[in-house]
Backbone bond lengths (Angstrom), bond angles and torsions (degrees), N, CA, C in turn:
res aa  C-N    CA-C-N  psi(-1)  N-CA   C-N-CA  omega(-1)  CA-C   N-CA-C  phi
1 X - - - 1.445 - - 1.521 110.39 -
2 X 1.349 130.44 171.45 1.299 150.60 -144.38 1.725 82.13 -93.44
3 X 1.578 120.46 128.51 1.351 150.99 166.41 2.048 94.79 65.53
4 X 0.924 92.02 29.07 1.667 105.46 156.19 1.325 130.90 -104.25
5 X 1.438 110.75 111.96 1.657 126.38 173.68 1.842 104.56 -50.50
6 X 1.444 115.47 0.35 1.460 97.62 -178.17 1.819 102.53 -139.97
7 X 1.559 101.33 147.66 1.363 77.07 -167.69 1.705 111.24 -89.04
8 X 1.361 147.58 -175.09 0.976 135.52 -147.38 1.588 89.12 -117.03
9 X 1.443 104.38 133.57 2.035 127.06 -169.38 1.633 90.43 -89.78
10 X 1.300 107.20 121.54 1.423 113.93 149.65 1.637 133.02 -50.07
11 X 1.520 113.10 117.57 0.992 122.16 170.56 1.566 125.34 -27.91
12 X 1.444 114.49 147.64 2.008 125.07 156.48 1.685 94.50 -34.11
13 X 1.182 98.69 117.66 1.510 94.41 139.01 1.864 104.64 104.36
14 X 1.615 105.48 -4.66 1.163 123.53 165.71 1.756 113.62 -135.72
15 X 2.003 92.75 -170.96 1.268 88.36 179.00 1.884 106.84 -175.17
16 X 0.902 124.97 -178.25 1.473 118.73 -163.50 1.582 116.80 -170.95
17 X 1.663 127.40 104.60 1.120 106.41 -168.34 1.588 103.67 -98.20
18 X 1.554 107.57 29.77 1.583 102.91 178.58 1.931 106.98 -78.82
19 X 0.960 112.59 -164.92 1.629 110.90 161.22 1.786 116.39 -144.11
20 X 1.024 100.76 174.76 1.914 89.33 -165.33 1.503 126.21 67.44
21 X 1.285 113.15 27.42 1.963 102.50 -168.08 1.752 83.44 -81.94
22 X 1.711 66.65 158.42 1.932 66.69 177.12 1.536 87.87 -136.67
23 X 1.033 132.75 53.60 1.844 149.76 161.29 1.454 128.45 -177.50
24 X 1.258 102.75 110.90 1.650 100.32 -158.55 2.209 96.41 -63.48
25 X 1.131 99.82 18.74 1.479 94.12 -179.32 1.703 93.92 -82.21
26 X 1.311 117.30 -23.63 1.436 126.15 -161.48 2.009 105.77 -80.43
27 X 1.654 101.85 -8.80 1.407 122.63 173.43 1.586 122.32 -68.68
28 X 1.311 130.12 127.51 1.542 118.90 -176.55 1.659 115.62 -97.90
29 X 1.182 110.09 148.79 1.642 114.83 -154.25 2.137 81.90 -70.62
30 X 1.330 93.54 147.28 1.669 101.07 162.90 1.387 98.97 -51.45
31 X 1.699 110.20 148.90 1.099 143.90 176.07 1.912 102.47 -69.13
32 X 1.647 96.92 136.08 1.710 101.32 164.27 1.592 100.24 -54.92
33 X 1.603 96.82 140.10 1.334 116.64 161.29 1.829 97.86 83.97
34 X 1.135 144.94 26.39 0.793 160.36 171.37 1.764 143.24 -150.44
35 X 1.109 121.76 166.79 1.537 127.66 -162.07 1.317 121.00 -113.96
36 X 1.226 116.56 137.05 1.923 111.71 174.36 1.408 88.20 -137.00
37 X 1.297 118.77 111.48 1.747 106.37 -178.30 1.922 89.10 -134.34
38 X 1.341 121.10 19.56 1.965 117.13 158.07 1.194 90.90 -129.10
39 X 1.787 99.45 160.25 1.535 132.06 152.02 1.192 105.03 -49.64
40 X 1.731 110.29 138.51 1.591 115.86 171.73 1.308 124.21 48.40
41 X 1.176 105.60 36.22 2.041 114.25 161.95 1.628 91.30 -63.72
42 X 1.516 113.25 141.66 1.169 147.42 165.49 1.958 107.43 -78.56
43 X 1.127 101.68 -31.55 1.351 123.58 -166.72 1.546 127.87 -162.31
44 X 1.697 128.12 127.03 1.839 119.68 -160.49 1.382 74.85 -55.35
45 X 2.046 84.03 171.14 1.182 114.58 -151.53 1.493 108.11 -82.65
46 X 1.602 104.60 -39.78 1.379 125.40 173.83 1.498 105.80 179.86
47 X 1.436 97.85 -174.49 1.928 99.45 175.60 1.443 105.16 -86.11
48 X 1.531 83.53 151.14 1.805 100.75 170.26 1.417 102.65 -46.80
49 X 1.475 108.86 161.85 0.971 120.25 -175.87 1.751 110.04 -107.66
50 X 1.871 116.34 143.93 1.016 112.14 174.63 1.430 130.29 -34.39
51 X 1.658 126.58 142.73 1.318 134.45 -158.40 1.356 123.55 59.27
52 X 1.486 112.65 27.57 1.113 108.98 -175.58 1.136 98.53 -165.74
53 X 1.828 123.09 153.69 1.678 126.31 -161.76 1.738 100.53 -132.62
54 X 0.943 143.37 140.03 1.552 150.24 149.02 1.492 114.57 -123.42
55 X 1.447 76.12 141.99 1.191 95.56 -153.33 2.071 97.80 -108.24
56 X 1.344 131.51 -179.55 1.363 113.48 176.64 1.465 126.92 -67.64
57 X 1.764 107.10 141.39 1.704 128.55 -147.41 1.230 97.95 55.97
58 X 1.399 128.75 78.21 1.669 107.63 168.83 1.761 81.87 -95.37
59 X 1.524 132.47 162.50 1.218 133.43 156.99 1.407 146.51 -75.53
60 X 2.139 74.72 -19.27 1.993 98.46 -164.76 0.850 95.87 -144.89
61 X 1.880 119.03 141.50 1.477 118.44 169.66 1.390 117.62 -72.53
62 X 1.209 129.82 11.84 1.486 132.76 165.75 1.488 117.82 -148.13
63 X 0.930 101.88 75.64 1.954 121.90 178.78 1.777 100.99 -41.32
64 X 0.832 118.09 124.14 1.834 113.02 168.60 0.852 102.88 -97.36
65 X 1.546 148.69 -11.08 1.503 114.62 174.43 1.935 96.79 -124.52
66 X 1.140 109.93 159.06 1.684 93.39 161.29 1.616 128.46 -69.03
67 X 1.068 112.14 140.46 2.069 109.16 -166.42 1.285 76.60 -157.78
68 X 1.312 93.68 176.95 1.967 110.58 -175.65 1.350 95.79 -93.63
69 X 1.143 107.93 33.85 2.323 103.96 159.89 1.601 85.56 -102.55
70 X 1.031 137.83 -37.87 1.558 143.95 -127.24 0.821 141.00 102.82
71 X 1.839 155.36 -161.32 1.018 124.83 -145.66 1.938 86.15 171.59
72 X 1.956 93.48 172.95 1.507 86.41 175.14 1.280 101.31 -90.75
73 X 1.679 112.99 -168.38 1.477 115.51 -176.00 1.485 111.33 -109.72
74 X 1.754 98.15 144.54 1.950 91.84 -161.29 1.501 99.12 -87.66
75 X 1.261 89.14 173.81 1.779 109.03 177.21 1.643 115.86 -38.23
76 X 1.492 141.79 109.62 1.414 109.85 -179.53 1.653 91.44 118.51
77 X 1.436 136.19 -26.30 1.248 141.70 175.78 1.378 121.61 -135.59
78 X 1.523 108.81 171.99 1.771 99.01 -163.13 1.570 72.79 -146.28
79 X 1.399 99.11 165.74 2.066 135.25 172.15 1.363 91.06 -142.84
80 X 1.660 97.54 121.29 1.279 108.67 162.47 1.706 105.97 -95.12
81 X 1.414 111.36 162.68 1.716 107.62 -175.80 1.619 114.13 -45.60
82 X 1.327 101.33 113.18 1.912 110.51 165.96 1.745 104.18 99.52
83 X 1.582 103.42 19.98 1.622 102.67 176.04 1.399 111.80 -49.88
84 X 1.201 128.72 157.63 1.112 138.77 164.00 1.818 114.31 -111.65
85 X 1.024 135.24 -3.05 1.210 154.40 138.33 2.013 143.94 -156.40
86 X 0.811 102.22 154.00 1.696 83.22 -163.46 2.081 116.74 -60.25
87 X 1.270 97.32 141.69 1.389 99.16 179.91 1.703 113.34 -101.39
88 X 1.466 111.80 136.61 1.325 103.94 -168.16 1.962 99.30 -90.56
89 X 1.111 86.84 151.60 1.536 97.80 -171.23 1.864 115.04 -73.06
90 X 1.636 126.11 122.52 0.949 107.24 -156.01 1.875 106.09 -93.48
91 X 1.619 106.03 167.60 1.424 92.98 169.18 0.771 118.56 -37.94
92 X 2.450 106.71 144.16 0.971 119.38 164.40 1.453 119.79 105.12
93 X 1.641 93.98 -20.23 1.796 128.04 160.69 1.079 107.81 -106.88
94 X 1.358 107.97 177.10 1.265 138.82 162.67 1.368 130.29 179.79
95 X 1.246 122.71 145.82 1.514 116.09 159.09 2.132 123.33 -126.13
96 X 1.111 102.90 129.06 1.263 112.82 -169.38 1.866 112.87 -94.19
97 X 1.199 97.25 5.78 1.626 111.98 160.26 1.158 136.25 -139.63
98 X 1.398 132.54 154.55 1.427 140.89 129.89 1.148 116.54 1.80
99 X 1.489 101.91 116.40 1.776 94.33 162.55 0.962 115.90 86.15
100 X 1.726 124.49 15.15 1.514 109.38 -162.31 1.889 110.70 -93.38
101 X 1.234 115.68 141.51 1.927 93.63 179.64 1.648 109.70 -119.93
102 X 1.620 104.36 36.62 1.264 112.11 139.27 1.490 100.36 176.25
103 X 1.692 113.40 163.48 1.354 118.94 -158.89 1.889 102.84 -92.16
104 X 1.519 110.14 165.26 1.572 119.95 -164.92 1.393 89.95 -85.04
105 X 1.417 142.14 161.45 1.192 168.36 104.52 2.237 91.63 -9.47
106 X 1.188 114.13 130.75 1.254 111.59 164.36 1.573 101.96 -79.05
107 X 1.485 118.33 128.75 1.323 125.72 159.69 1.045 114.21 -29.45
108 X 1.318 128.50 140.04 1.976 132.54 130.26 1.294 119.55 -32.86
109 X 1.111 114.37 100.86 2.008 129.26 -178.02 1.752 102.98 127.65
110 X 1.289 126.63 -5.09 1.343 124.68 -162.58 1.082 96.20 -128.24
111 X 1.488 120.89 162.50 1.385 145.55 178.26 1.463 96.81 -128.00
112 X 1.559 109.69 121.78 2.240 114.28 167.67 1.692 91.69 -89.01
113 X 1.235 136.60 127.19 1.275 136.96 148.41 1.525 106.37 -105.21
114 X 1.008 114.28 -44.14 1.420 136.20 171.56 1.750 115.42 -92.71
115 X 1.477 92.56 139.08 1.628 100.55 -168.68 1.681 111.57 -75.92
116 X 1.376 105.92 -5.99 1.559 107.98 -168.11 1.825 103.94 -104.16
117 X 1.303 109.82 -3.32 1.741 96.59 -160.46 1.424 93.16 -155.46
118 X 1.286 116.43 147.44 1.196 132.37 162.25 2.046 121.41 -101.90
119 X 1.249 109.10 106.59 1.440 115.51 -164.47 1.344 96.29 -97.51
120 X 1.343 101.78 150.36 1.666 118.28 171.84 1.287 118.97 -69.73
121 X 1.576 108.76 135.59 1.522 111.64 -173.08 1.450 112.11 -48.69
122 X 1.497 139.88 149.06 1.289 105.91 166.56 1.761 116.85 -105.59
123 X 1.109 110.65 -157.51 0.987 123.79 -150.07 1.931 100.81 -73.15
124 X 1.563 117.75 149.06 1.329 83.97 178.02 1.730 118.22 102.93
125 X 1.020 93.81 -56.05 1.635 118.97 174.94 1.965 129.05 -105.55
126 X 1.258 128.20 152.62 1.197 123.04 168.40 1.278 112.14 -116.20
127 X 1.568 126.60 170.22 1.235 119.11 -178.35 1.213 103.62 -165.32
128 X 2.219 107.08 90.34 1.401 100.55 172.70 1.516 136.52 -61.29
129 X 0.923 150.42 -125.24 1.663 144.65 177.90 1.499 96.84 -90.53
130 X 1.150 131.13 158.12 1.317 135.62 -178.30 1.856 139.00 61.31
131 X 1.514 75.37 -3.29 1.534 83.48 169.38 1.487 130.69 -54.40
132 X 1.535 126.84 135.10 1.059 145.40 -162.76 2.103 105.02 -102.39
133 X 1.825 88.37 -150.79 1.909 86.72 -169.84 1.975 94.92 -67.70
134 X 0.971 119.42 -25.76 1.355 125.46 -164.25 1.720 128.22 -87.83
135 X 1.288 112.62 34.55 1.385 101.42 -167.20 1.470 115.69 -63.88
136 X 1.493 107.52 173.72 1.672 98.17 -152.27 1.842 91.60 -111.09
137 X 1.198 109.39 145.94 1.608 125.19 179.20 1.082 130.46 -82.78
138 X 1.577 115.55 155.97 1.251 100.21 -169.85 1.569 124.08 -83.86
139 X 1.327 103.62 159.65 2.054 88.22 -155.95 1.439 88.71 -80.80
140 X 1.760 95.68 -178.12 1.089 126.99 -173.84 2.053 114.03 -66.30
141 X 1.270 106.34 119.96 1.214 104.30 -166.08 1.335 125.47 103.48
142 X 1.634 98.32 18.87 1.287 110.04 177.33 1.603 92.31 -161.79
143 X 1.720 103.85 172.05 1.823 120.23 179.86 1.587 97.09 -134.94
144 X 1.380 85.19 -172.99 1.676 109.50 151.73 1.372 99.74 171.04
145 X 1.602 112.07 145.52 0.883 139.45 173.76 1.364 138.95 -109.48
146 X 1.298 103.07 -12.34 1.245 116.65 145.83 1.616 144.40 -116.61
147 X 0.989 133.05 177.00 1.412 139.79 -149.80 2.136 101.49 -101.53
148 X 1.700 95.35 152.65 1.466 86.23 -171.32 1.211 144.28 92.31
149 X 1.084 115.03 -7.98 1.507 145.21 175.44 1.677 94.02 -51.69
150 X 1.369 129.57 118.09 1.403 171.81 145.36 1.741 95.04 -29.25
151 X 1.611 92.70 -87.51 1.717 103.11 -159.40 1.924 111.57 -124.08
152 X 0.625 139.75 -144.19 1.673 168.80 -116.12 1.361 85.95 -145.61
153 X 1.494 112.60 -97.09 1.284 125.95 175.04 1.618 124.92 -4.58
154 X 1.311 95.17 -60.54 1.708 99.84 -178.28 1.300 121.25 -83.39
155 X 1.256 120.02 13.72 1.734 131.61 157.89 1.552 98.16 -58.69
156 X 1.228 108.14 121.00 1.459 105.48 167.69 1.876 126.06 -89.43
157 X 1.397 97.53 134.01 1.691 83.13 -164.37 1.412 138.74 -56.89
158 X 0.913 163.83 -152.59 1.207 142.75 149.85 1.652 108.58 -92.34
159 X 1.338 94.82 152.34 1.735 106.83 -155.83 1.503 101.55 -75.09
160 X 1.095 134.34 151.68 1.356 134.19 167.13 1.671 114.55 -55.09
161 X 1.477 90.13 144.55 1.661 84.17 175.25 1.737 99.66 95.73
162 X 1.164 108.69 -10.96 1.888 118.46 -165.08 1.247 109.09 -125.81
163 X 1.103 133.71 -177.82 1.390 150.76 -154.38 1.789 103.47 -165.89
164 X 1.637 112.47 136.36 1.306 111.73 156.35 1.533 106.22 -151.22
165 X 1.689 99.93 102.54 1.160 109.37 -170.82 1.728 134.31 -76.83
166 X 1.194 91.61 -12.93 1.921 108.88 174.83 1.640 106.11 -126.88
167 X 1.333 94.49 164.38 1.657 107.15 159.82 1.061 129.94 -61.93
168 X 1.422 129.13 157.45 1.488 131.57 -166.88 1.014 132.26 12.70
169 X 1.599 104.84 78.83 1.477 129.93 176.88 1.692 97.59 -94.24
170 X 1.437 87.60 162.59 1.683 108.72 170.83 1.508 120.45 -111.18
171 X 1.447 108.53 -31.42 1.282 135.54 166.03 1.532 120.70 -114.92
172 X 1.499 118.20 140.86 1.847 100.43 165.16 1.614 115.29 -45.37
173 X 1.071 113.30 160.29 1.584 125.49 160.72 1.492 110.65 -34.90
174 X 1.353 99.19 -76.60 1.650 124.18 173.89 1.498 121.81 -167.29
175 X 1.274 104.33 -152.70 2.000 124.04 178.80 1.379 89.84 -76.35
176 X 1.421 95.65 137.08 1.621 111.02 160.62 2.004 108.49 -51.75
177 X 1.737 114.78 140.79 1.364 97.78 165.84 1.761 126.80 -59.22
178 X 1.018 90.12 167.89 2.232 88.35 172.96 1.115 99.53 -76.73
179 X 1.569 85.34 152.58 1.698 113.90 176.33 1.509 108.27 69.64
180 X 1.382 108.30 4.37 1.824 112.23 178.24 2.017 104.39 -118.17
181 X 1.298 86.56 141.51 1.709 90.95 167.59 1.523 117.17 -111.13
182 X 1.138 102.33 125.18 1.766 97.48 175.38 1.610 102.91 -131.08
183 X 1.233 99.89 120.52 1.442 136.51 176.82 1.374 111.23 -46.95
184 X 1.747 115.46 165.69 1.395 98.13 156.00 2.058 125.51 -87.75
185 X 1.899 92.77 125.83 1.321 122.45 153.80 1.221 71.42 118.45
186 X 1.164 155.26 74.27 1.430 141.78 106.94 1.512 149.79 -55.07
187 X 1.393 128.41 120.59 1.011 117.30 -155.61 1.645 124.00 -104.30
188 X 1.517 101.95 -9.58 1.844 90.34 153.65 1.350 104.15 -133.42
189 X 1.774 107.78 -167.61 1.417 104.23 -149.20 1.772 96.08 -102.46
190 X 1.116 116.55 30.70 1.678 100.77 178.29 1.857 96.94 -166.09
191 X 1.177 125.96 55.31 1.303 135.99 155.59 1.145 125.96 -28.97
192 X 1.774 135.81 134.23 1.006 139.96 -145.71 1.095 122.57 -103.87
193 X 1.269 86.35 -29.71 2.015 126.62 161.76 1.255 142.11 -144.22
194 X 1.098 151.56 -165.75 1.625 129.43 -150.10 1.423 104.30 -105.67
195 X 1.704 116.46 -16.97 1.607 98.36 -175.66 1.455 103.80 -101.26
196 X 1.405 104.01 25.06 1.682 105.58 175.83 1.667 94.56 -85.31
């Protein structure tokens, strides 16, 4: 300061690589995605730290509560190291905690539509690892009736004597027509030949 033998140390939460300030107003707030947590940093301290975002003057590379330095990252979003705000996790991810500094792969049997939860495939449908709002159904000439389905494979075919004429059924279509045979996994009701 002005008729001071010392020159004046930049505040927490800033920093200044000039020399001689004589008003820490003359100090610049820490950089997004980064830390000033001493007096008279020349330069922030480093980047925020994973699961967590700062934002400018943050003090600490891991804020515990949210404040206008930044904050950790909520359920449903991830901070990778030196975020500058939280990123929501896209389909097909997710994260189901605090703190996370990057999102899970949705399991095989689950559908992520939502960034916070992983839901069970449903019925009808499969859902290898990473599946998003769209998992893909089981084809024609096959069902399922239950939920969770992994792969392709575990579509069950349609039963002999039955018909399943579209994708992602839960039930066959129906009875084969008369005077027609339909095999097992057939997909309409009056086949021309036996591996229909």
């Amino acid at each position: 300061p002005l008729g001071s033998a010392l020159p004046a140390l930049c505040p927490l939460g800033t920093y200044s690589a000039a020399t001689g300030l004589t008003s820490a107003a003359s100090c610049l707030l820490c950089s997004p995605g980064m830390y000033c947590d001493m007096l008279g940093l020349t330069a922030p301290a480093g980047l925020c730290s994973p699961g967590y975002y700062c934002v400018n003057g943050s003090l600490t590379a891991s804020p515990v509560s949210v404040t206008s330095y930044g904050g950790p990252c909520a359920v449903g979003q991830y901070c990778p190291e030196g975020a500058t705000s939280p990123l929501t996790c896209i389909p097909g991810t997710f994260t189901n905690v605090t703190k996370a500094s990057e999102c899970m792969s949705c399991p095989a049997g689950y559908k992520c539509t939502r960034a916070s939860a992983a839901d069970i495939c449903p019925a009808g449908s499969y859902c290898p690892e990473g599946t998003g709002a769209n998992p893909p159904a089981c084809p024609a000439g096959t069902y399922s009736s239950h939920t969770g389905l992994e792969s392709k494979d575990q579509c069950t075919l349609c039963d002999a004597g039955k018909y399943c004429q579209t994708s992602g059924l839960t039930a066959p279509t129906g009875s084969c027509a008369p005077g027609f045979v339909c095999t097992v996994g057939a997909s309409i009701p009056n086949p021309t030949n036996l591996s229909a």
